[in-house]
Each structure stands twice: as structure tokens, then as C-alpha cells.
C-alpha positions as CSV (number, residue, x, y, z in Angstrom):
1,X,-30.2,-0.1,34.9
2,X,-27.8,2.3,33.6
3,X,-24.9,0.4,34.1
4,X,-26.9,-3.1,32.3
5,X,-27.3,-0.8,29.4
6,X,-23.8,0.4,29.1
7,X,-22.7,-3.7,29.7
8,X,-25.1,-4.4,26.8
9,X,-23.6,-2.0,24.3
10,X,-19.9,-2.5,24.9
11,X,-20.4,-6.4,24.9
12,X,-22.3,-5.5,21.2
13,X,-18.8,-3.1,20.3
14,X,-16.6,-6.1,21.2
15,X,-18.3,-8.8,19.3
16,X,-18.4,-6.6,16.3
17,X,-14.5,-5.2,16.4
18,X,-13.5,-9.6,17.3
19,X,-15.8,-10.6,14.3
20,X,-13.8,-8.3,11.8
21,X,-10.6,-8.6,13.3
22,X,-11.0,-12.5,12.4
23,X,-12.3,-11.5,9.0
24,X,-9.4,-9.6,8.6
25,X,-6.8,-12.3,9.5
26,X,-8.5,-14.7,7.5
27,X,-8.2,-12.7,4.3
28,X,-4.2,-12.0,5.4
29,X,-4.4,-15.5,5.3
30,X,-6.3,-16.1,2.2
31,X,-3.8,-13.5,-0.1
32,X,-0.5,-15.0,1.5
33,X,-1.8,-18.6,0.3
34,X,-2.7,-17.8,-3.2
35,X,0.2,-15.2,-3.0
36,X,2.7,-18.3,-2.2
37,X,0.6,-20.8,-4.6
38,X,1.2,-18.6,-7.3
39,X,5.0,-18.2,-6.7
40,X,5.7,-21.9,-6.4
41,X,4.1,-22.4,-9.7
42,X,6.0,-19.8,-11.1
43,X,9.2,-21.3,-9.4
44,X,8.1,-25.1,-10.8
45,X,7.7,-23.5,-14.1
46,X,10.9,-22.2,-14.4
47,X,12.5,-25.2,-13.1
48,X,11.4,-27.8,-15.9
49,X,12.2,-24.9,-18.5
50,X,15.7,-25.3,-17.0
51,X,15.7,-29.2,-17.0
């Protein structure tokens, strides 16, 4: 009974720390995309001002 209990709880401790280590990734993700969208429009920006 113990031991079903203690199963329970650390199978509840790992879902939680996988879920927000995915969240976390996912917003890495998100700020490196809109970090690299907004550098290649400032890039494409300065281009036609050069052409």
C-alpha cells in the first residue's frame, strides 16, 4: 500500500516537471522564431535601402 502511494505521487512529480519542461522548450522555440523573423526583416530592409 505504501509503496502504490509513493508510485502514485512520483508518477504525479514526473508528469508535472515533463509538462513544463515542454512548455519551456516551446517558448525557447517561440522567442528564437520571432527573434530570427524579426532580424531577417531588418536584414531585407536594409537590403532594398542599399539597392
Amino acid at each position: 500500500k505504501h509503496y502504490l502511494h509513493l508510485r502514485a505521487n512520483v508518477i504525479f512529480v514526473q508528469r508535472r516537471y515533463r509538462a513544463l519542461t515542454a512548455v519551456r522548450t516551446q517558448a525557447v522555440v517561440c522567442t528564437q522564431s520571432s527573434y530570427r523573423s524579426c532580424k531577417v526583416q531588418e536584414d531585407m530592409q536594409h537590403r532594398h535601402r542599399a539597392a
